[in-house]
Backbone as JSON, one array per atom type, in Angstrom:
{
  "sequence": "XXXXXXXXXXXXXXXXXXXXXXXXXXXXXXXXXXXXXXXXXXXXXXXXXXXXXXXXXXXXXXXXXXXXXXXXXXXXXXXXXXXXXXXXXXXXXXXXXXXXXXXXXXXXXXXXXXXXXXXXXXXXXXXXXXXXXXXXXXXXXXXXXXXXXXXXXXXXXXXXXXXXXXXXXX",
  "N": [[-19.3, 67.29, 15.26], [-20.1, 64.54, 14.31], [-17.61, 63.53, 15.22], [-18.28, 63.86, 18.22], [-20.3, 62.2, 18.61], [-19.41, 59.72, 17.97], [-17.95, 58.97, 19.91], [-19.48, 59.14, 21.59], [-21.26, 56.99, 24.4], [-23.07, 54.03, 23.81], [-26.15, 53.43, 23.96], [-27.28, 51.51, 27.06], [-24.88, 50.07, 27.07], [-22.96, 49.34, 28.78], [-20.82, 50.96, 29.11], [-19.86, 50.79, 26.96], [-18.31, 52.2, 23.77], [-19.8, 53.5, 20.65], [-17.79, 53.08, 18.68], [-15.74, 51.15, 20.4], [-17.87, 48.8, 19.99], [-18.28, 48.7, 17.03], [-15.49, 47.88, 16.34], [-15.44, 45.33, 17.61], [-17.22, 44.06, 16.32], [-16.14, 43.89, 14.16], [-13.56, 42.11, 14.45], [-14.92, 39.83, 15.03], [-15.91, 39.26, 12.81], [-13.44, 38.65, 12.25], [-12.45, 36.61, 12.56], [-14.41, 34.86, 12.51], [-13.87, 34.41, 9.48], [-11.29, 34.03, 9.12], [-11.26, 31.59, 10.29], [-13.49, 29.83, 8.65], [-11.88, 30.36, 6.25], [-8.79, 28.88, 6.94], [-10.14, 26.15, 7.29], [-11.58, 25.1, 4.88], [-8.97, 25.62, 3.12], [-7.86, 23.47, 4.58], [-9.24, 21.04, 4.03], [-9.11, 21.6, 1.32], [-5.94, 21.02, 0.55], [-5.67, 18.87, 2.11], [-7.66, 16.5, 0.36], [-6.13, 17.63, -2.53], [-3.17, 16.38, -1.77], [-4.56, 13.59, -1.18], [-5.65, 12.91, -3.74], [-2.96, 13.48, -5.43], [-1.27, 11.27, -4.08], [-2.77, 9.21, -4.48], [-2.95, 8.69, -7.69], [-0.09, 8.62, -7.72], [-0.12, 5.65, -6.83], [-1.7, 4.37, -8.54], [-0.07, 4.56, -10.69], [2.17, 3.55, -9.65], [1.02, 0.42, -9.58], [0.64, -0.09, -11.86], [2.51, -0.04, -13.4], [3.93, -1.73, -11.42], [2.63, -4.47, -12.23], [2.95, -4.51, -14.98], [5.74, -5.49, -15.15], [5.91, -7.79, -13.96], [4.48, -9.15, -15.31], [5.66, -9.65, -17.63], [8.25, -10.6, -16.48], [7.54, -13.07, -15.66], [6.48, -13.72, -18.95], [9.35, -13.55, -19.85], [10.76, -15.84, -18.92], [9.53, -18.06, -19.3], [9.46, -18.12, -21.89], [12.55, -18.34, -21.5], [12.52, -21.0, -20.15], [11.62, -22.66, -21.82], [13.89, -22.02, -24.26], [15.77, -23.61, -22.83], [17.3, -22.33, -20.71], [19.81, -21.14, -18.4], [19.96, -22.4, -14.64], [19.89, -20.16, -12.98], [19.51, -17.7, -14.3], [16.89, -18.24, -14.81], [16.13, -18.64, -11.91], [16.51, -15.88, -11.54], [14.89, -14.44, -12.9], [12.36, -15.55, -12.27], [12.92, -14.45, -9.19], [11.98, -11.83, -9.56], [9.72, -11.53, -10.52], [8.71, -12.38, -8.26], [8.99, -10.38, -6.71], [8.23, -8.04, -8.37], [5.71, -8.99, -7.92], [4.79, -8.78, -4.71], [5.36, -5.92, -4.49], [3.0, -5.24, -5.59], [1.67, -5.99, -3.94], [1.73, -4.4, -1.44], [1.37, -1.77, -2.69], [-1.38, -1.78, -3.27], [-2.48, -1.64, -0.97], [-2.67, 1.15, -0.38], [-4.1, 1.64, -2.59], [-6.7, 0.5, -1.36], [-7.22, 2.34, 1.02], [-7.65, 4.81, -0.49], [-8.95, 4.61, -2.82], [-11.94, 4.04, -4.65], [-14.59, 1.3, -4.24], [-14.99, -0.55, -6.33], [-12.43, 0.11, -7.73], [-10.93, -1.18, -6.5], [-11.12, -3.89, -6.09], [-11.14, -4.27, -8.93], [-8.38, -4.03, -8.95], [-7.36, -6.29, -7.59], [-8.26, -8.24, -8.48], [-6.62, -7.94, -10.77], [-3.76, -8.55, -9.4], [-4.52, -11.08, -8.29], [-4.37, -12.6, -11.09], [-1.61, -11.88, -11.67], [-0.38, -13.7, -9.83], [-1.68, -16.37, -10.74], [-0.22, -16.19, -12.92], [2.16, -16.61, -11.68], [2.17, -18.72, -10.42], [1.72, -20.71, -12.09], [4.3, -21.05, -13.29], [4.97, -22.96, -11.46], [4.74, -25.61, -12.61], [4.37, -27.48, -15.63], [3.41, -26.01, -18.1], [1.55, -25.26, -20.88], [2.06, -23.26, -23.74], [-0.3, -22.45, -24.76], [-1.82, -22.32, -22.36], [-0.02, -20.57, -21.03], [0.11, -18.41, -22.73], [-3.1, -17.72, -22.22], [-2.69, -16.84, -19.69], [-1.1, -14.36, -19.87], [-2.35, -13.53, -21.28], [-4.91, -12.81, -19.7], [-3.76, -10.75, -17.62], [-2.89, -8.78, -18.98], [-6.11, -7.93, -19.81], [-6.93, -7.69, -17.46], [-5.64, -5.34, -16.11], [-5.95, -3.53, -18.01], [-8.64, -3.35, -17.13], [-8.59, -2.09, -14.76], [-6.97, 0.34, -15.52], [-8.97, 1.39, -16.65], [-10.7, 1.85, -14.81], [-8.98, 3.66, -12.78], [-8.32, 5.79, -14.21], [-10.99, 6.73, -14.45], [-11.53, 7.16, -12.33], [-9.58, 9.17, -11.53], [-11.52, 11.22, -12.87], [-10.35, 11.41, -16.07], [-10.35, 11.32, -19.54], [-10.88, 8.4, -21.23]],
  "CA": [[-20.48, 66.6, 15.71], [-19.56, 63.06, 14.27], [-16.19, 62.79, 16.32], [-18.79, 63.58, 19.42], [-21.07, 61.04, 18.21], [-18.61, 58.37, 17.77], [-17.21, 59.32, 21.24], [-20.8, 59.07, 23.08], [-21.74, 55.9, 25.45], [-24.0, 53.69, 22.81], [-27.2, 53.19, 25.03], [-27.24, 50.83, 27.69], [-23.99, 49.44, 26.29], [-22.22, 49.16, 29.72], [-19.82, 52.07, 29.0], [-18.68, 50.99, 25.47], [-18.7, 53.49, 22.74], [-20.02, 52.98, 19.39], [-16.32, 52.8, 18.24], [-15.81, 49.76, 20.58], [-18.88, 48.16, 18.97], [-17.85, 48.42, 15.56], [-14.2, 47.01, 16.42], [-15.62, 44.2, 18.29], [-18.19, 43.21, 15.42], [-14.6, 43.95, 13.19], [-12.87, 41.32, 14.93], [-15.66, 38.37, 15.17], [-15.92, 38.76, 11.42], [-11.95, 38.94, 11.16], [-12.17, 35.05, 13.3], [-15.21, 33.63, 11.56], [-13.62, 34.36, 8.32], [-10.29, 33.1, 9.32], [-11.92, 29.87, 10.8], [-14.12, 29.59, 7.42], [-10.71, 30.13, 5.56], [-8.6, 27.47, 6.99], [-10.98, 24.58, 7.22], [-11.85, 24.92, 3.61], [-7.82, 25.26, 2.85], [-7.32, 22.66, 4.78], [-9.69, 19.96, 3.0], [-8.52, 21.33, 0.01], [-5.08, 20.15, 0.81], [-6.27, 17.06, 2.26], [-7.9, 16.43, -1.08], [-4.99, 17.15, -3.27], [-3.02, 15.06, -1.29], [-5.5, 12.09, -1.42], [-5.79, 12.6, -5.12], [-1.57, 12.91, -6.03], [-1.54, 9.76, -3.44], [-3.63, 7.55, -5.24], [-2.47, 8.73, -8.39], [0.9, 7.5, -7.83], [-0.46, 4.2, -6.49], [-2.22, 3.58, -9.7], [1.14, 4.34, -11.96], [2.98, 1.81, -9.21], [0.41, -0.72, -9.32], [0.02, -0.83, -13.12], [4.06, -0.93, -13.6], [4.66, -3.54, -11.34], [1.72, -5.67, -12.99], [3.61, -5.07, -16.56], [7.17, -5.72, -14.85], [6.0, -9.08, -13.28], [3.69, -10.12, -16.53], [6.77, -9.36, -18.41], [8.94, -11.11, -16.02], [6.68, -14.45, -16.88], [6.99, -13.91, -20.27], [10.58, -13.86, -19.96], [10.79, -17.1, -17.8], [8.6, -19.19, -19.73], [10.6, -18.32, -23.29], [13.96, -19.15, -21.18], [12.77, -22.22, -19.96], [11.78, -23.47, -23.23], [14.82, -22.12, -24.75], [16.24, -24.39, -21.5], [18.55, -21.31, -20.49], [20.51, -21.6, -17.04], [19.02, -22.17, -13.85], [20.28, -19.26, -12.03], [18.73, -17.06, -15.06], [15.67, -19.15, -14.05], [15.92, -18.15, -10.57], [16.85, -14.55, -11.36], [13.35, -13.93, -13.07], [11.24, -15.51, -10.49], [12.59, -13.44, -8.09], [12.03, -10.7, -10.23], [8.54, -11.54, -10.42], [7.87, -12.52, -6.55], [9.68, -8.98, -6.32], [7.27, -7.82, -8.49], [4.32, -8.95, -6.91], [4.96, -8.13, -3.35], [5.04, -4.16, -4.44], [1.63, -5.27, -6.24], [0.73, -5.84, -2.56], [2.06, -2.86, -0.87], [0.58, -0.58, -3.6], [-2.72, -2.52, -3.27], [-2.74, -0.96, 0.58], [-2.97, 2.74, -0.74], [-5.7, 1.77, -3.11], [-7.72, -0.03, -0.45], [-7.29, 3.57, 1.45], [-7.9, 5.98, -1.01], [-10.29, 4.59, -3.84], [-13.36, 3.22, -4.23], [-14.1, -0.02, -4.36], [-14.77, -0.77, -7.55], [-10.73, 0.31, -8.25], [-10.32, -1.9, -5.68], [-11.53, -5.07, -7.0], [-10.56, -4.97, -10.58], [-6.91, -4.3, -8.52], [-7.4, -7.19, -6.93], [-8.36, -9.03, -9.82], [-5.67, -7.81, -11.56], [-3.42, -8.98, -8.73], [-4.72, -12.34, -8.92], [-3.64, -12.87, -12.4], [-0.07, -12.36, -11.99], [-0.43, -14.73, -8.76], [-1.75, -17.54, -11.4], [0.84, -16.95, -14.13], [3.86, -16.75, -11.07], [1.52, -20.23, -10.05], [1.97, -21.46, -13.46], [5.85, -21.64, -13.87], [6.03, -24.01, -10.79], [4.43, -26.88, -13.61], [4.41, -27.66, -16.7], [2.14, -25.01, -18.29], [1.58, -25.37, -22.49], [2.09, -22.63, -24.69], [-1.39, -21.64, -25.04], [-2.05, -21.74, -21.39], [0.49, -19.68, -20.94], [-0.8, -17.03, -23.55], [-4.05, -17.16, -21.74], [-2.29, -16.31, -18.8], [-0.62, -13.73, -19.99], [-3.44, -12.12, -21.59], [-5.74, -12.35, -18.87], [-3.36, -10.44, -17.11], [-3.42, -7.54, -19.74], [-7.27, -7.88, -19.69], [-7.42, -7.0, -15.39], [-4.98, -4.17, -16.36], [-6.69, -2.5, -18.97], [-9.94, -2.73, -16.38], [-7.95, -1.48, -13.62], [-6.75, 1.67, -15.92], [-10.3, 2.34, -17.15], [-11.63, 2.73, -13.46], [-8.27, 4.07, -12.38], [-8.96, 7.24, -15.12], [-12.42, 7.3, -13.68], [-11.78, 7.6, -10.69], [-9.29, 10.68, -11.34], [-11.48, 12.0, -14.34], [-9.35, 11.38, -16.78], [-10.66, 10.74, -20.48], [-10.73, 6.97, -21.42]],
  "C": [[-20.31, 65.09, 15.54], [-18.44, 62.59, 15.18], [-17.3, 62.72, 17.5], [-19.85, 62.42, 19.48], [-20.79, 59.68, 18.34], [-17.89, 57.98, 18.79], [-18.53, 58.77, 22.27], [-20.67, 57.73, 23.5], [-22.73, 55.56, 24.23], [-25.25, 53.46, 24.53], [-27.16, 51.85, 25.93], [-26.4, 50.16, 27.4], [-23.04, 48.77, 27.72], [-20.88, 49.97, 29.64], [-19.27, 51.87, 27.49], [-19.1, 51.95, 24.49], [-18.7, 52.48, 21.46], [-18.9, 52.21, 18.37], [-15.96, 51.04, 18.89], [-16.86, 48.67, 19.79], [-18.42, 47.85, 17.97], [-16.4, 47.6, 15.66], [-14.4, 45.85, 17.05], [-16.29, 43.24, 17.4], [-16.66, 43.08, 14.24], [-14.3, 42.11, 13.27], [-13.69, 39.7, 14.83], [-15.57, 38.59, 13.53], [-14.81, 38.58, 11.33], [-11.71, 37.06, 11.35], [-12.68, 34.65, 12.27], [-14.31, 33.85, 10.08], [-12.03, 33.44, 8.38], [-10.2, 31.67, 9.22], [-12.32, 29.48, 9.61], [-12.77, 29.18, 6.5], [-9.98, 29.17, 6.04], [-9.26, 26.21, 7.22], [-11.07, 24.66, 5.72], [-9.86, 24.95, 3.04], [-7.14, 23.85, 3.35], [-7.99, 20.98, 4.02], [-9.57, 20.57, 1.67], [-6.99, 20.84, -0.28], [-4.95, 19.06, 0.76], [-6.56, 16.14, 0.96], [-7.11, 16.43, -2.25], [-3.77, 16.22, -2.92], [-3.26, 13.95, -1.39], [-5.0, 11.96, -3.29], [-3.54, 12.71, -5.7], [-1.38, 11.52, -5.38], [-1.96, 9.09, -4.57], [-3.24, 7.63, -6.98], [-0.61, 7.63, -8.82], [0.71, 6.26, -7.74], [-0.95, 3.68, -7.58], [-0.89, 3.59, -10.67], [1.83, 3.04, -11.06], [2.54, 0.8, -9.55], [0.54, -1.29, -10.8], [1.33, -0.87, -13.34], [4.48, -1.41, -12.75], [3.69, -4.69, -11.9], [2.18, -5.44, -14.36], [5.07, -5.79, -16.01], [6.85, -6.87, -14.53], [5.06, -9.92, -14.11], [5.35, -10.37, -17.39], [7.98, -9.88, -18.14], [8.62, -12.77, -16.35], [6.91, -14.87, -17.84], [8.3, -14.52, -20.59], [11.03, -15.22, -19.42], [10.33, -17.88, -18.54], [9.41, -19.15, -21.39], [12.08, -18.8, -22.95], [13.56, -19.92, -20.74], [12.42, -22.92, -21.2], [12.95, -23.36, -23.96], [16.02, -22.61, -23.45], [17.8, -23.47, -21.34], [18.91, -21.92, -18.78], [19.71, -21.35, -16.14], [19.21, -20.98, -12.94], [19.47, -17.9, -13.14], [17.23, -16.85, -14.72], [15.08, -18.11, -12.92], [15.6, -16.48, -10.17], [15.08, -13.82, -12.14], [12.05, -14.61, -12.67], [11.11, -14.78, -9.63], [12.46, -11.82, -8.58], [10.3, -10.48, -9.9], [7.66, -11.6, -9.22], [7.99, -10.64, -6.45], [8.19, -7.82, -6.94], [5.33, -7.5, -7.48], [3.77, -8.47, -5.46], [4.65, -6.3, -3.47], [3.54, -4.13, -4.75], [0.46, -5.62, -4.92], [0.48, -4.85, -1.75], [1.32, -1.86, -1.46], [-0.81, -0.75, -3.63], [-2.92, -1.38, -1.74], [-3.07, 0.49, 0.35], [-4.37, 2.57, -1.47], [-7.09, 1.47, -2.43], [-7.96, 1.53, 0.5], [-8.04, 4.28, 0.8], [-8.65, 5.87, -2.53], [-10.85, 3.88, -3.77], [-13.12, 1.82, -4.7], [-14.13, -1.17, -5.22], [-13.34, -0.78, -7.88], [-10.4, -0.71, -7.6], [-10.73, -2.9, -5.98], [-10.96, -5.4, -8.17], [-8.6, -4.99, -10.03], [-6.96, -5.58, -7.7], [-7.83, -8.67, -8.09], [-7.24, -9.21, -10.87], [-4.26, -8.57, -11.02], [-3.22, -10.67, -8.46], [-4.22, -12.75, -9.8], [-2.12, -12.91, -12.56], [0.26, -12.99, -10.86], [-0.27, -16.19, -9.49], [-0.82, -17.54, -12.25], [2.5, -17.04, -12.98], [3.11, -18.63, -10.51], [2.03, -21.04, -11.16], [3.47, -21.87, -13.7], [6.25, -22.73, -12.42], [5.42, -25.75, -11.25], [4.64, -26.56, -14.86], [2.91, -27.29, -17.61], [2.85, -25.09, -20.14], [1.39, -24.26, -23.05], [0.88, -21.31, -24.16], [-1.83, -21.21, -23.56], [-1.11, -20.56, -21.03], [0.07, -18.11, -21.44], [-1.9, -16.65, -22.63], [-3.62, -16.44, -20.44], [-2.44, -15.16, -18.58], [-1.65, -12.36, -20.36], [-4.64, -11.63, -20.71], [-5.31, -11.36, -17.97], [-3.43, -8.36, -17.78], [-4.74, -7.43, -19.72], [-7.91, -6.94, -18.35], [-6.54, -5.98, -15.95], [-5.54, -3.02, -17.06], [-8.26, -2.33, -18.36], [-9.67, -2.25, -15.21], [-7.87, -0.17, -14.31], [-8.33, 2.44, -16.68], [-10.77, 2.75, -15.81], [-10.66, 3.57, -12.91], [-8.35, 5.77, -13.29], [-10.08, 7.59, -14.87], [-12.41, 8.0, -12.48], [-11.41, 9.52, -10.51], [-9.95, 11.86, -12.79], [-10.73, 11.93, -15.26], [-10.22, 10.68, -17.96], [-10.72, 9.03, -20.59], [-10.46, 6.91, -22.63]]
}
């Protein structure tokens, strides 16, 4: 009785049998669920993506802003200890070298975090602009220090929003 059941013409169906029915309602759930399933896989991708992205961009950004404070440093103790000029030369361009990635890496953050991150990187940015400004005069000691430390100052407010951003304790 069920096989003939499942065999009959559903009513006014246009010849399909109950069987068609049920495999037809099968099939739209087998799509929508499909469809449902990759869109949500795919912004979760997207999303981890974004977030290893910008991750790296914050480890680049904050070691080339120690490599090109640190390049400073070094520059400003060999010209007082009046070392050679090609020494000289060799940690300037260490530091332009520096800075330039501190531009490039700037371009990901302007992408992919807010804009708060993006400011204090830009701030931070700044700072080793004024101390690579500073070695083309005659900059004293202490200015120098302040330099130097303002430079650690934008860094350490770059890595507090930069841990915000990805959750990350402080």
């Amino acid at each position: 009785m069920l096989t003939w059941f499942a065999q009959a013409p559903a009513p006014e169906s246009g010849g399909w049998t109950v069987t068609t029915w049920i495999a037809a309602v099968g099939a739209v759930i087998s799509v929508a669920t499909l469809v449902v399933t990759t869109t949500a896989n795919s912004k979760r991708e997207r999303t981890k993506w974004a977030r290893e992205t910008l991750v790296e961009a914050f480890f680049d950004f904050v070691n080339s802003s120690y490599d090109a404070g640190q390049a400073g440093k070094d520059y400003f103790k060999a010209a007082a200890a009046c070392a050679e000029p090609e020494k000289l030369k060799k940690l300037i361009a260490t530091l332009d070298e520096e800075r330039d990635k501190l531009i490039h890496v700037q371009t990901r953050i302007r992408l992919l975090a807010p804009n708060k991150t993006l400011q204090a990187a830009r701030q931070l940015r700044r700072r080793v602009n004024d101390l690579r400004d500073s070695l083309e005069r005659n900059t004293s000691w202490e200015e120098h220090g302040r330099l130097v430390d303002a430079i650690a100052d934008a860094r350490e407010n770059f890595v507090v929003l930069a841990k915000e951003d990805m959750s990350l304790p402080k």
